[in-house]
N, C-alpha and C positions, 0 to 999 in steps of 0.2 A: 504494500500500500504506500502511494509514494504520500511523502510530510507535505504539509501546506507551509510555507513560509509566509510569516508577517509581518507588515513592514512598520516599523516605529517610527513615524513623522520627524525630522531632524527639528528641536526647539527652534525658534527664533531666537531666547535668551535663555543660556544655563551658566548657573554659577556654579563652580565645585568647593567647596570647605572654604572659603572665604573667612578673613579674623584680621581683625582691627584691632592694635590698641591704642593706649594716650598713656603714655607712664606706665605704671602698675594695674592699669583699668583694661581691662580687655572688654572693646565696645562690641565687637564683633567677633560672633567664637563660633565658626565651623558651620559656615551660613551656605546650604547648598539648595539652587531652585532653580525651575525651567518657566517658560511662559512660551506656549506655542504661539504663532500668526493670529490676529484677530482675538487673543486669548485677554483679558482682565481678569491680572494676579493680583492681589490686593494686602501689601504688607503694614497687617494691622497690629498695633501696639500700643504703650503706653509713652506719653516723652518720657528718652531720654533711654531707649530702651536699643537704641541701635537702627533705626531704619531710616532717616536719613544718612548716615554713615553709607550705610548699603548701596542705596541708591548714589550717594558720589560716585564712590569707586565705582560703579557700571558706566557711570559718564566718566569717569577720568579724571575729574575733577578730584579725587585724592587713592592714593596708592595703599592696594593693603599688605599686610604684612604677610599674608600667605594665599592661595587659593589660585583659582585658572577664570576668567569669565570669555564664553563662548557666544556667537552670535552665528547662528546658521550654522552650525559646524565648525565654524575657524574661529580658531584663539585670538581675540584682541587685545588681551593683557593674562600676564602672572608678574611675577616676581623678578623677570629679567626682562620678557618681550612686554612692549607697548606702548599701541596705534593709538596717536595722540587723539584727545576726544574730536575737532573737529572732523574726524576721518572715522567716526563711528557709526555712524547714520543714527544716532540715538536723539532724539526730542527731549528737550524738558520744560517743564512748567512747574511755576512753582506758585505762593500764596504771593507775592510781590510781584504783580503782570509784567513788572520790567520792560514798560514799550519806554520810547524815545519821544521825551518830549518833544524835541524838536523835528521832526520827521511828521512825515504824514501818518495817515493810518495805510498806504499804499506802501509808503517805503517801508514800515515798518514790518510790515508782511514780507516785503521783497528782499529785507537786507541781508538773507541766508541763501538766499538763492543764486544761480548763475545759470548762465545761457544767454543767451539776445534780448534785449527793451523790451523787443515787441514776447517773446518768450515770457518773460517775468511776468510782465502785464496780465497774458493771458492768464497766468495762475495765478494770480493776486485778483482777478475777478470770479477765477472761479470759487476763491474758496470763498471770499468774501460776500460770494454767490449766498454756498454750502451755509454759512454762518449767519447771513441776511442781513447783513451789514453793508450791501451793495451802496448803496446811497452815501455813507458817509467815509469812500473812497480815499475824498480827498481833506476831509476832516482831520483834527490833531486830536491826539489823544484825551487832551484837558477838558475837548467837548462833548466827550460822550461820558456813559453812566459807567458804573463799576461792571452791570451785570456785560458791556457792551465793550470794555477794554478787556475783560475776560475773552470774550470772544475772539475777539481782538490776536491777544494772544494766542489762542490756540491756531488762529488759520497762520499766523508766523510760526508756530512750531511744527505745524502737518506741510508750511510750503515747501520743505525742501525732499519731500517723503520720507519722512524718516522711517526706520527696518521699526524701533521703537521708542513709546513715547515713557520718558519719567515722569512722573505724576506728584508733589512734593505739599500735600495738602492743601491743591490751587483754588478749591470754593471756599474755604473758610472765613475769608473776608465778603464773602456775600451775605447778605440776610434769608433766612429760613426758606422764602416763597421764592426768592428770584434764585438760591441755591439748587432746588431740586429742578427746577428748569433748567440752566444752565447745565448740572450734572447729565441730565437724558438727552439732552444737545449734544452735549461733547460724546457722551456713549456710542450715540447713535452715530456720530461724524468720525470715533475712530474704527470701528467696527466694519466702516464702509468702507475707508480705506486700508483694512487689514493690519491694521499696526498691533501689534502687540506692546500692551501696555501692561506696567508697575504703576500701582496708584499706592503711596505711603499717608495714612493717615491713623490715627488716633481715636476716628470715632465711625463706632459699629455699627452705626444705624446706615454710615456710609460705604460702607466696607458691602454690607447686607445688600443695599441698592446696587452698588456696582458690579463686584465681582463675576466673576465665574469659577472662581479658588481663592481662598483667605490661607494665608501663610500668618498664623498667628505670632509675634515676636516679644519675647519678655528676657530681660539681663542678656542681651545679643545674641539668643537663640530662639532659631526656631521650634514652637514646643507643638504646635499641632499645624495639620495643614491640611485641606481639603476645598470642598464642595461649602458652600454656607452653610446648607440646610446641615450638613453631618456634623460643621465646628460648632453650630448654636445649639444641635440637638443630642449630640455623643460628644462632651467636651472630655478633655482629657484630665480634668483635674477643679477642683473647688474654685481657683481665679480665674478658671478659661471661664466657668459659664456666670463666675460676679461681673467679667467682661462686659457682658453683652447687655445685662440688664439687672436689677434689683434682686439680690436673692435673700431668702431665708435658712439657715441653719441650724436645724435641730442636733444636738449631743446627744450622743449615747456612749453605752458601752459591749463593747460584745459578749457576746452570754452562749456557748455553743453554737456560733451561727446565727443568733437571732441577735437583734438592740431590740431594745424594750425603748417608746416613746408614746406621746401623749395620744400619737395615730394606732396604737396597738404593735405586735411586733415586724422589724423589719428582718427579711436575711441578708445577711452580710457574710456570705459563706469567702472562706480564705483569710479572714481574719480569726487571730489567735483571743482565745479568751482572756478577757481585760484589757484588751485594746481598745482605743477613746475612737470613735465614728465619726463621721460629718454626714448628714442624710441631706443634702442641699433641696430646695425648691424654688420656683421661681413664684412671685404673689399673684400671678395672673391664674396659678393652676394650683392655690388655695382654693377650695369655693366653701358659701355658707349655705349650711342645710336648712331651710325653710320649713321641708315638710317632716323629715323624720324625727328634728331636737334631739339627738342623739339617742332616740328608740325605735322601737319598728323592727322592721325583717334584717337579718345580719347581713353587714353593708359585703361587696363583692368582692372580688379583688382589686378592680380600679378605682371605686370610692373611697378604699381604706376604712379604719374606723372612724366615725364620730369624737372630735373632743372638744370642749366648754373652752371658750375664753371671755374675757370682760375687754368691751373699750375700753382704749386708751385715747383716741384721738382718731378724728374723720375727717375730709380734706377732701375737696371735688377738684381734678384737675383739669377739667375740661372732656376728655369723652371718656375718663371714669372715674370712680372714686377710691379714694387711699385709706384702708381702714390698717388703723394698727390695733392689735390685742396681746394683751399678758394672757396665758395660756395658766387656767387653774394649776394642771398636772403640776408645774414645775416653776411658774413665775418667768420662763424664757415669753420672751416677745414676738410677734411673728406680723408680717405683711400682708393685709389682702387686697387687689383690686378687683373692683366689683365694674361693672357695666355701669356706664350713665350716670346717675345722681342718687347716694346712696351715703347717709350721712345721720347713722346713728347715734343718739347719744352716749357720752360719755360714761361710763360703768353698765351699759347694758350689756347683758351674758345672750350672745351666741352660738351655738356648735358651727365648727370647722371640719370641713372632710378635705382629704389631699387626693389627689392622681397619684396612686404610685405607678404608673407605667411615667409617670413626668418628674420624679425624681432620682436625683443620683448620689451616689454612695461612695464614699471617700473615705480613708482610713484619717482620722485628725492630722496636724499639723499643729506642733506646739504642744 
């Protein structure tokens, strides 16, 4: 039976073990990622954690201390060889648009490019096209808006085609509403022209919208990486999923495989007896039991059990509500959001049920 051979698509961008340091500070430690053609990698983290470091050295713009970075197959930099950045076909953008005040919004577009007038011209209308900023051609930067020299920017980083664009947390100076427009603009506009992009940013609502792989990064390593859905939903560890969103943490302790907690018991099988627990949950997959108050027919496996808490304080945030409670069992404190407007008083006793197919189980820390 003859074998079927498969063919592995050559990355656009792979880095092998990559390590930065500054002194005695190792920023970067053994940083290795691919990003195919038309792909958004999305290296998310906390400041300070190592990912604009990253993205330098892919541009050139600073030298690491060890590692290979590859573009198409061919080495453009390690340790001995390297293709100075202008000669890398790599884009960047950054949160500072960096256009030229003095230049037009034409030249500003054109001043990476080469070929003939009449050449430049045509692509500086077209992206200016693509961007719909046709009109103000011949405008200077001073006279357009933030969300408009952003744009601005991007058809100056896509005119010269680059193989790939850097991404260096370029919406953060916009406001909330003109942010997510802008964001599915520039998506859409790299996507079409195939670039493979690194988008470095800080914040996972953004990561979540963009990506199409999150390269989670904390103390200069990369600790999980994937699909969104899989780093928001199988995190690898109690900070990957306080990352993403507000979490609650119940204590235990292990008792042959079980913790004993205000939800009834959980398994915690591979942990030794006496070993302290993290049962993490998120406040959105708390919910409050309305009908059963903690009796009735014995809850399922996904409802968990029933357990009593008292307000502590309710807070509407707009499309839902923040309830906090001291949990009877035990005095720990726990998060709920409730749907819409839901703002019970203060010392009123509720039952709580959890999702246990929505929480995760952590051996403690500390």
């Amino acid at each position: 039976m003859q074998s079927q051979t498969i063919d592995i698509p050559t990355p656009r961008l792979e880095i092998r073990n990559m390590r930065r340091s500054f002194g005695d500070r190792r920023v970067v430690d053994d940083v290795s990622l691919t990003i195919q053609p038309g792909q958004v990698l999305c290296l998310l983290g906390p400041s300070g954690c190592g990912k604009s470091t990253t993205l330098r050295m892919i541009a050139g713009v600073d030298m690491q201390d060890s590692g290979e970075i590859y573009v198409d197959g061919a080495l453009i930099c390690d340790t001995v060889f390297r293709i100075p950045p202008e000669r890398r076909q790599i884009g960047l953008m950054f949160q500072d648009f960096a256009l030229f005040p003095h230049l037009s919004v034409a030249d500003n577009v054109a001043f990476g490019l080469k070929g003939s007038k009449d050449e430049k011209r045509a692509r500086v209308v077209e992206l200016l096209d693509k961007v719909n900023l046709s009109w103000a051609i011949d405008q200077f930067p001073h006279r357009l808006s933030g969300g408009e020299q952003q744009r601005i920017a991007l058809a100056r980083a896509l005119a010269p085609r680059p193989r790939i664009m850097l991404m260096d947390e370029p919406f953060s100076g916009l406001d909330n509403r003109l942010r997510d427009e802008i964001r599915d603009h520039t998506l859409s506009l790299l996507k079409e022209e195939d670039t493979a992009v690194m988008l470095v940013t800080h914040e996972p609502e953004e990561a979540m919208r963009m990506a199409d792989e999150i390269a989670l990064m904390r103390d200069g390593r990369i600790v999980q990486q994937g699909a969104p859905y899989n780093v928001y939903n199988k995190p690898v560890d109690r900070e990957a999923v306080a990352f993403f969103s507000d979490v609650n943490v119940i204590k235990g302790v292990s008792n042959g495989a079980l913790t004993d907690t205000p939800f009834g018991q959980f398994l915690t099988p591979g942990l030794a007896d006496g070993a302290a627990v993290d049962i993490v949950i998120r406040p959105q997959h708390l919910k409050l039991d309305f009908d059963r108050k903690g009796k009735g027919p014995l809850p399922t496996a996904s409802d968990g059990v029933a357990a009593r808490g008292r307000v502590k304080r309710a807070r509407f945030m707009g499309n839902e509500s923040l309830v906090e409670f001291v949990m009877y069992y035990d005095g720990s404190e726990l998060k709920v959001t409730v749907p819409n407007v839901f703002l019970p008083k203060e010392g009123t006793t509720l039952w709580l049920t959890m999702r246990r197919d929505r929480c995760f189980v952590f051996p403690a820390k500390g």
